[in-house]
C-alpha positions as CSV (number, residue, x, y, z in Angstrom):
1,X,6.6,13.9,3.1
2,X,4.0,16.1,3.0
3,X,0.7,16.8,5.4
4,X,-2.6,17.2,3.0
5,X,-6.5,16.8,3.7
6,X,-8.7,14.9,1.8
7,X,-10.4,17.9,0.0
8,X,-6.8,18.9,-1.4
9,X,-6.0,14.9,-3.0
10,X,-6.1,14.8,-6.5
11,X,-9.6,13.3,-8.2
12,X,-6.9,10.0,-8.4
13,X,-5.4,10.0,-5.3
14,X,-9.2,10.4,-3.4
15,X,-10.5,7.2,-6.0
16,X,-7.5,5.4,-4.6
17,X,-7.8,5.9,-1.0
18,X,-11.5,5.5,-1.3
19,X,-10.9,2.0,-3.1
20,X,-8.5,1.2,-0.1
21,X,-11.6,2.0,2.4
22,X,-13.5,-0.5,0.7
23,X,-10.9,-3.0,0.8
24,X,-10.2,-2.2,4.2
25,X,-13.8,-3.9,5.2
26,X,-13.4,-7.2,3.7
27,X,-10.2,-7.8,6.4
28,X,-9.8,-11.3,8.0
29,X,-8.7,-10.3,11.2
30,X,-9.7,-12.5,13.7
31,X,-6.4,-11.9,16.2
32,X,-5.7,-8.5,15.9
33,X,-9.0,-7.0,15.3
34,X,-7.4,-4.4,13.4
35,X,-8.4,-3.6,9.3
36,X,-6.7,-2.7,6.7
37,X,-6.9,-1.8,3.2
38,X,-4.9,-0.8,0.0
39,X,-4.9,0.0,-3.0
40,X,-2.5,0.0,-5.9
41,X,-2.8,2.2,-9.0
42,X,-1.2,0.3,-11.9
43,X,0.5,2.7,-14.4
44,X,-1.6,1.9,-17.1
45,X,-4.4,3.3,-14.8
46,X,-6.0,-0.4,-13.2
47,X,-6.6,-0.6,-9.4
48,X,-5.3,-3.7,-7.2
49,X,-6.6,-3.9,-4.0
50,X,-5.8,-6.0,-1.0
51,X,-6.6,-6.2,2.9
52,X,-5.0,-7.8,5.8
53,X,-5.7,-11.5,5.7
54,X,-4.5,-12.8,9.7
55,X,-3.8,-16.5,10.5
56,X,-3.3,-18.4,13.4
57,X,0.3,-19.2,12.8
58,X,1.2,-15.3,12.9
59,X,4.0,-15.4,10.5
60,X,2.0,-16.9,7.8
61,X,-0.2,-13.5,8.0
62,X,-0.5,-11.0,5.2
63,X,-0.6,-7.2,5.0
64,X,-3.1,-5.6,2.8
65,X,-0.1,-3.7,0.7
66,X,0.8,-7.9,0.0
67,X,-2.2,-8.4,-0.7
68,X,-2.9,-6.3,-3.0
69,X,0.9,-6.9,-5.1
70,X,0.0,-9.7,-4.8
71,X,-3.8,-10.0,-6.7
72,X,-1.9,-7.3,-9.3
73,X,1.0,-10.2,-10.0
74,X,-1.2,-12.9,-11.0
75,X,-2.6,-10.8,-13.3
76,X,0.5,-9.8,-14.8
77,X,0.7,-6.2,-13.5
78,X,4.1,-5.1,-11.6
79,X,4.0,-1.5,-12.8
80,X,2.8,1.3,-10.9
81,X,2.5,4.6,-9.5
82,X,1.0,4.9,-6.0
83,X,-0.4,2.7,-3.0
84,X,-3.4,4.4,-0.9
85,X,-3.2,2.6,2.8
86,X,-6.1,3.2,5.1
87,X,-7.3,1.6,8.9
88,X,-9.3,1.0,11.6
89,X,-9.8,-0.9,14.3
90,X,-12.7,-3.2,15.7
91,X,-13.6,-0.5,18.7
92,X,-11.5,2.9,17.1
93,X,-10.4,4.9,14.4
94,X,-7.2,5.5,13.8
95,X,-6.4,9.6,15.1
96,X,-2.6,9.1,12.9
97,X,-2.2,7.5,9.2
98,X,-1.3,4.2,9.0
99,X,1.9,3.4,7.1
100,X,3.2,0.0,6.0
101,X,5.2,-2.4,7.9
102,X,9.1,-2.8,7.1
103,X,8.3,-6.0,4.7
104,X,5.9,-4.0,2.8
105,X,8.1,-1.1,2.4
106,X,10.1,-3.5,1.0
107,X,8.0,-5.0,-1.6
108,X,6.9,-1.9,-2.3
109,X,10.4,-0.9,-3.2
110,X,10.7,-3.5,-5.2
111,X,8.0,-2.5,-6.9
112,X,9.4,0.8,-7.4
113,X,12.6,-0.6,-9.0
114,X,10.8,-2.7,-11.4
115,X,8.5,0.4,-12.0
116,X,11.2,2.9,-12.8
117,X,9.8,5.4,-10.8
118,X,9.8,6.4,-6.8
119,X,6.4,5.3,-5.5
120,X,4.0,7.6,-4.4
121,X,2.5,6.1,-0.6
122,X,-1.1,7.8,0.2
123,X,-1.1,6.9,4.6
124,X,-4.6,8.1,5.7
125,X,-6.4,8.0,9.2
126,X,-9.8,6.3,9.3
127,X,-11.8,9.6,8.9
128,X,-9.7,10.9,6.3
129,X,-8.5,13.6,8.3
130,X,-4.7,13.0,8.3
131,X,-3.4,12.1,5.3
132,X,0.2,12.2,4.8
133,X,1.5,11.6,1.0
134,X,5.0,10.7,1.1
135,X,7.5,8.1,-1.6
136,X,8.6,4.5,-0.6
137,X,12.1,5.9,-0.3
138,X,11.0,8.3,1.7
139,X,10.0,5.3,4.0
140,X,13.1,3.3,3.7
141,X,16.0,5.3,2.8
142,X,19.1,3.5,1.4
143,X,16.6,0.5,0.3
144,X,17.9,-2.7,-1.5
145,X,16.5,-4.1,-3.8
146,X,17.0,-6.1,-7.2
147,X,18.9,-2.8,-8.9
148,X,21.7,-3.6,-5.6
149,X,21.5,-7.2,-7.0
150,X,22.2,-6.3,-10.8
151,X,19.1,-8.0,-11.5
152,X,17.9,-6.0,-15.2
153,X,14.0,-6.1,-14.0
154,X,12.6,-4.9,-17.2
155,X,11.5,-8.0,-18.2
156,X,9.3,-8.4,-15.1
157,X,7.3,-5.1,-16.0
C-alpha cells in the first residue's frame, strides 16, 4: 500500500476517483446517512460506476463497489483494472479513505481472478486529501476465490 495525494494520481486514476465522487452523490441512504461511490475501470478502458443503495431490511443493502460490478455485468464486462472508492457522510467528511467492506473485497477478488491481474483499489477521503492506492490482495491476503475452486474463469471474461 502506498500513501499518495491527488496531484501525484495518474490522469486515469484522478478521472476514476472523480467519476466515483459523482457516483458517490446519487447514494440511497436513508439509514445510515452515509455516501458512497465507485468506480470501476474496465480493461478495455469503460467506466462502471455504482453507489450505496440502503434498504430497510439491512441485509438486502448494497455497497457501491456491488453496485458498480454489478451495472458492468449486465453489460457483459468482468474485466478490469482498478476500483476508485470515495465517501462522505450527511454532516462530515471523511478525515481517513474509505476501503471496501469484507464482501466487496471479495467480489472484488473475484474480479481479479477472472481478470488475470491483481486489482488496483484507489481508497480516498472526501477532500481528496488521503488517498491510499493499494491491490485487492493487499486487502484480503490468502483470498479464495473461483481459481481455489478449479473453476477455468476465462470464459466469463
Amino acid at each position: 500500500m502506498k500513501n499518495i495525494t491527488y496531484e501525484k494520481l495518474s490522469v486515469i486514476q484522478r478521472k476514476l476517483l472523480d467519476a466515483a465522487e459523482k457516483a458517490m452523490k446519487t447514494a440511497y441512504n436513508p439509514y445510515s446517512h452515509f455516501m458512497v461511490g465507485a468506480a470501476l475501470l474496465s480493461q478495455d478502458g469503460k467506466t462502471f460506476t455504482g453507489s450505496n443503495v440502503e434498504n430497510a431490511g439491512y441485509s438486502a443493502t448494497i455497497c457501491a463497489e456491488r453496485s458498480a460490478i454489478v451495472s458492468a455485468n449486465a453489460k457483459g464486462i468482468r474485466v478490469f483494472d482498478k476500483v476508485a472508492i470515495i465517501a462522505k457522510g450527511e454532516t462530515f467528511d471523511t478525515k481517513d479513505v474509505t476501503s471496501p467492506c469484507g464482501v466487496c473485497r471479495q467480489m472484488l477478488f473475484e474480479l481479479s481472478q477472472i481478470s488475470g491481474k491483481d486489482l488496483e483499489v484507489i481508497m480516498s477521503s472526501t477532500k481528496k486529501d488521503k488517498i491510499i492506492i493499494s491491490t485487492i490482495k493487499e486487502l484480503l491476503p490468502l483470498g479464495f476465490g473461483p481459481k481455489d475452486l478449479g473453476i477455468d474463469v476465462k470464459k466469463f471474461r
